[in-house]
N, C-alpha and C positions, 0 to 999 in steps of 0.2 A: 504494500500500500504506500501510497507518496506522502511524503510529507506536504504540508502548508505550504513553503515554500518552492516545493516542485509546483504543487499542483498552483500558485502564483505566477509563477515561470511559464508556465505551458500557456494560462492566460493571456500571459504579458504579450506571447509568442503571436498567441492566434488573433491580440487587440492593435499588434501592428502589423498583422497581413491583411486583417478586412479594413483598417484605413489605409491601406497600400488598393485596394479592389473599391471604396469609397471614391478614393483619386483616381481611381481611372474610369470606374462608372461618371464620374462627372466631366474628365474629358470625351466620353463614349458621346453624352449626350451631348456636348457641344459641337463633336464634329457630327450628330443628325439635324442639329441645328441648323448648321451649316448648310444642310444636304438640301433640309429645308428650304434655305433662301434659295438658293442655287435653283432645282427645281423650280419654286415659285418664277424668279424671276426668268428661267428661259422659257417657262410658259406662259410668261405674262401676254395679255391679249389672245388667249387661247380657252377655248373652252374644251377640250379634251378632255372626257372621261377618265382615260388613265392616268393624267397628269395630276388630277384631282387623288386618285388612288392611288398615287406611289406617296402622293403628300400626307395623304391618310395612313397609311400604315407606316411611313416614316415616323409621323407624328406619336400614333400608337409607340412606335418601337420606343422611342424618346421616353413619354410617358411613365413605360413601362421601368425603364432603367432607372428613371429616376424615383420610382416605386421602392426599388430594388436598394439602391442609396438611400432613403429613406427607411427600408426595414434594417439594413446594415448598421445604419447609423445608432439605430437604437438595440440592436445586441450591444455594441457599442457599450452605451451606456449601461447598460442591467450587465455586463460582463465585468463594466469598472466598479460598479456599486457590490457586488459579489466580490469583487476581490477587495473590495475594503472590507466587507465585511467575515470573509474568512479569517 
């Protein structure tokens, strides 16, 4: 069985690989951002159905990750508040 100490360690471990996955979920969603504008603006004056749908489910994609940053964020927290309180 681990001691305190280990099992703080192992925490510490896994609370700076999901803000390492935090920082890149957040560049992920800047460059759908991106993709975003991009998009938008070569279809500006266009009304294309599919141009509207690749915007859509770019946007979903976005959304989603930043879902994902959002639930990370808060293991995050309840991972640091457990190890104070271990």
């Amino acid at each position: 069985m681990a001691n305190i100490e280990q099992i703080k360690a192992v925490i510490t471990a896994a609370t700076r690989d999901t803000e390492d996955v935090v920082t890149q979920v957040q560049g992920l969603c800047d460059r759908l951002d991106e993709a975003i504008v991009r998009i938008r603006t070569a279809a500006a004056g266009s009304s294309h159905p599919k141009a509207d749908e690749a915007i859509r489910y770019l946007q979903q994609a976005r959304d989603r990750l930043d879902e994902a940053g959002t639930l990370a964020r808060g293991a995050l927290d309840a991972a640091g508040t457990y190890k104070m309180i271990i």
